[in-house]
C-alpha positions, 0 to 999 in steps of 0.5 A: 701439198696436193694430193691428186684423186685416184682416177677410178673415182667417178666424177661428179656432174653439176647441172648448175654452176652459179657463182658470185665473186666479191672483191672490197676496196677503198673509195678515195676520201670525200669521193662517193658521191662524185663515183655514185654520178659515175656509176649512173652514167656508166648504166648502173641502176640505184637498187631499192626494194620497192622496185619490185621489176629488179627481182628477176633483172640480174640473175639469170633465167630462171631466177628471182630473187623475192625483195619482200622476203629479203626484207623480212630477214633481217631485223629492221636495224639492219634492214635499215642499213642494207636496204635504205630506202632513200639516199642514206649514207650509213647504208649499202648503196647498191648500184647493178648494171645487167651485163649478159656477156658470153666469154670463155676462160682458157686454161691448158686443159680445156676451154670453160664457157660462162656468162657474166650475168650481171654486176653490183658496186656498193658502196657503204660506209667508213670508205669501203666498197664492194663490187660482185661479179656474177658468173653462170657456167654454160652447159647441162653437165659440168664436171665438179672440178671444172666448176672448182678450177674455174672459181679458182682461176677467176678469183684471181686477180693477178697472176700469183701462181703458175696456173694463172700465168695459162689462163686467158679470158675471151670477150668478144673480139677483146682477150684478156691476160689477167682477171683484173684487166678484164674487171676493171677495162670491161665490166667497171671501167669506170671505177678504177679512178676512185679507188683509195691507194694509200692504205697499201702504199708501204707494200713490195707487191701488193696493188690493190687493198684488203686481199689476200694473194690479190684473190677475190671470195666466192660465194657458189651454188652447186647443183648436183645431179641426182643419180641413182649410183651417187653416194651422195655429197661426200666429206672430199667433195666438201673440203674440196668446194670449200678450198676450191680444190679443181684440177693439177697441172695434168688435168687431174682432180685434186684435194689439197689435204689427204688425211681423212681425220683432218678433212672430217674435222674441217668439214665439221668446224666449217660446213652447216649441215642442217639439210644433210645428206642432200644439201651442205653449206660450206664457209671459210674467209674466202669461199661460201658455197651451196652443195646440193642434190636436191630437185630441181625446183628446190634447187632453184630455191636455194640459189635464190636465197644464194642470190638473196638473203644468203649474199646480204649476210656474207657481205655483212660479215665481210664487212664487218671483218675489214672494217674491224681490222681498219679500225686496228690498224688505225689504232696501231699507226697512232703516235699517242703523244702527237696525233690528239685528232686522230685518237678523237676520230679513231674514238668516234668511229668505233662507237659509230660502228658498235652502234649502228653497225654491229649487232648480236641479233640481225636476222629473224628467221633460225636458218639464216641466223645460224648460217651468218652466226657460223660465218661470223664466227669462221671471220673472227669478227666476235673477236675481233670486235671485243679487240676493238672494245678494248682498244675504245676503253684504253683510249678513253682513258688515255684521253681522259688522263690526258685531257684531265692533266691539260685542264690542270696545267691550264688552271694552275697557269689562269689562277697564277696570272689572276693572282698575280694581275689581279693583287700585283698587277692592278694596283700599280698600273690600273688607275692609269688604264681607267677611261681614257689611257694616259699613254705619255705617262706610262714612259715614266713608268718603274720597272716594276710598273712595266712588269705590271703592265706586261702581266695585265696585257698577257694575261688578256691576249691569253685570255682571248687566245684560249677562247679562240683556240677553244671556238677552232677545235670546236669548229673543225671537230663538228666540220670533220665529224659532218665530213665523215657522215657525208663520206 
């Protein structure tokens, strides 16, 4: 239920309003490298550390993002999956494109300017895609719960609730009714082709994969403005950034909680406090946001690392989380006595995640190490994993008694037709095989005889069959390992 604030109380005022909007999906299988031509040709740019003149090119006056810094977070495993240097496919492949588009947000109560500074297409491994749309409210004085219902309003992506069937956005000449339509016919037009239907084709309602009420996760910076009569971030404020609790239907500021215990416990188990009373991080699977009051030069500091080291540690997790469940749900449509192919692929991709992809330790520095260890551990993706383990080990097993039980069925058909060619077979017909065949002779052939010549010739033919069976499973499993790694 929500709960509307007393209206006595002051509304806070944000200087800066800056947000990212993060949505996954599916890449068909076997087109990435079709969508990287389609990126480039629609403007996008490859992004590389090395090339330092992007540390200022996508996120608006004013910010830069160091890319040496960056680089020194992360350990070099996971360096060299977020920031390849070449054409790696088991990496992020981050493509950005500068958009600088002035557009308005209409909803009943008011007209919310903003700027779409920039956007980011990733693309990385196990089909996965990330795009991230990056958003800058206009103005030197925006109420808190404005900033909170705009987030709301853009994250999602078709109308699920009666806020969404008001809100409007305005591009130019160009007016959009749902956010999805201003995504995917403005800002990556060229995208939708390449997106991978299938894992969503049993659903009633859904359209698009991996989310939840077709809603996008937030990543914001707020900065607050530091007044003397300001008591400061306060525990309302807090859940309410993490919720993206904004204004009800009559225009009012709004908490979706109201008892004071449990909105403490929630701050507590969900907020990074090590900078208080100025500066809180909040997290929950959707939102990661920075709160602060600090100055203004500290602030442009703490958006840089929003923009930075903070943004690569929230699409890892997120990352981690989808994969993860990709993996279960896999695990849980195989049929364990036919699909022998997809157990050996659902086998190698889980050992290709554990060892390239998840770590315990990827961060050096103790601040951002305990922000990713706190958003790993909002995700679940520890449990998640240790889920995963599980199902690896009874698959193992499974194989093994499987492959254990075929190679005895084998063994005992071989030893029975060796024995019985090799002591039956051979001694009534092979004087007759030896150089050159007597074919007219075999029509006077016993019925024993023509016995004998069967177990000789069948015996053969399995023989041959088995070692190209052999030499074909062989081949497809080294051409479906080979066309994972490229996709």
């Amino acid at each position: 239920m929500n709960e509307s604030l007393n209206e006595s109380s002051t509304e806070p005022l944000l200087h800066t309003a800056l947000m990212q909007f993060i949505f996954p999906f599916s890449i068909k299988k076997g087109d990435s490298k079709q969508l990287i031509q389609q990126l480039q040709d629609d403007g996008f740019t490859r992004f590389f550390l090395d090339n330092k003149e992007l540390e200022a090119a996508y996120y608006g006056e004013g910010y830069c993002v160091s890319h040496e810094r960056m680089e020194r977070t992360y350990l070099p495993f996971a360096a060299h999956v977020l920031f390849p240097r070449r054409k790696d496919a088991d990496s992020f492949r981050r493509f950005s494109r500068v958009n600088n588009l002035d557009c308005i947000l209409e909803i009943p109560q008011q007209s919310i300017f903003f700027k779409i500074l920039s956007t980011d297409i990733f693309i990385c491994p196990f089909q996965l895609g990330f795009v991230t749309i990056r958003v800058q409210l206009e103005g030197d004085s925006i109420p808190f719960s404005i900033a909170l219902e705009f987030a709301d309003r853009f994250r999602a992506l078709e109308k699920t609730f009666i806020q969404d069937d008001y809100t409007y956005i305005h591009c130019g000449e160009q007016t959009y009714e749902m956010v999805e339509d201003f995504v995917f016919r403005n800002l990556v037009d060229g995208l939708e082709p390449y997106l991978d239907q299938s894992d969503i084709n049993g659903a009633y309602f859904e359209t698009l994969p991996f989310f939840v009420d077709e809603r996008m996760q937030v990543q914001a910076f707020y900065g607050f403005q530091n007044e003397e009569s300001s008591d400061g971030i306060s525990v309302n404020l807090r859940y309410r950034a993490s919720q993206l609790d904004g204004i009800d239907l009559n225009g009012k500021p709004y908490a979706s909680a109201s008892d004071p215990a449990y909105i403490a416990n929630y701050c507590h188990e969900h907020s990074y406090n090590r900078w208080g009373p100025d500066t809180y991080y909040m997290m929950n699977e959707q939102t990661f946001c920075c709160m602060t009051r600090a100055e203004q030069e500290i602030a442009v500091s703490l958006a840089n690392q929003m923009y930075g080291q903070y943004y690569y540690g929230f699409l890892l997790n997120i990352f981690h989380k989808i994969v993860l469940l990709k993996l279960a749900n896999m695990h849980s449509r195989l049929r364990i006595n036919h699909d022998y192919e997809e157990i050996d692929n659902l086998i190698y991709s889980i050992n290709k995640f554990s060892a390239k992809f998840y770590f315990l330790e990827l961060i050096s520095q103790s601040q951002g190490r305990e922000i990713f260890l706190q958003l790993r551990k909002v995700y679940g993706n520890d449990a998640l994993f240790e889920e995963v383990k599980e199902t690896l080990n009874d698959l193992f097993q499974y194989q093994d008694k499987f492959q254990s039980k075929r190679r005895d069925n084998l063994l005992m058909i071989l030893t029975v037709f060796t024995v019985v060619s090799g002591i039956y077979g051979m001694n009534q017909v092979i004087d007759d095989l030896d150089g050159k065949i007597q074919w007219s002779k075999m029509i006077g052939y016993s019925p024993f005889e023509f016995l004998a010549l069967f177990v000789i010739m069948s015996g053969i033919l399995i023989s041959v069959v088995l070692t190209l069976g052999a030499l074909v499973s062989e081949l497809k499993r080294r051409h479906r390992k080979k066309y994972k790694d490229l996709d």
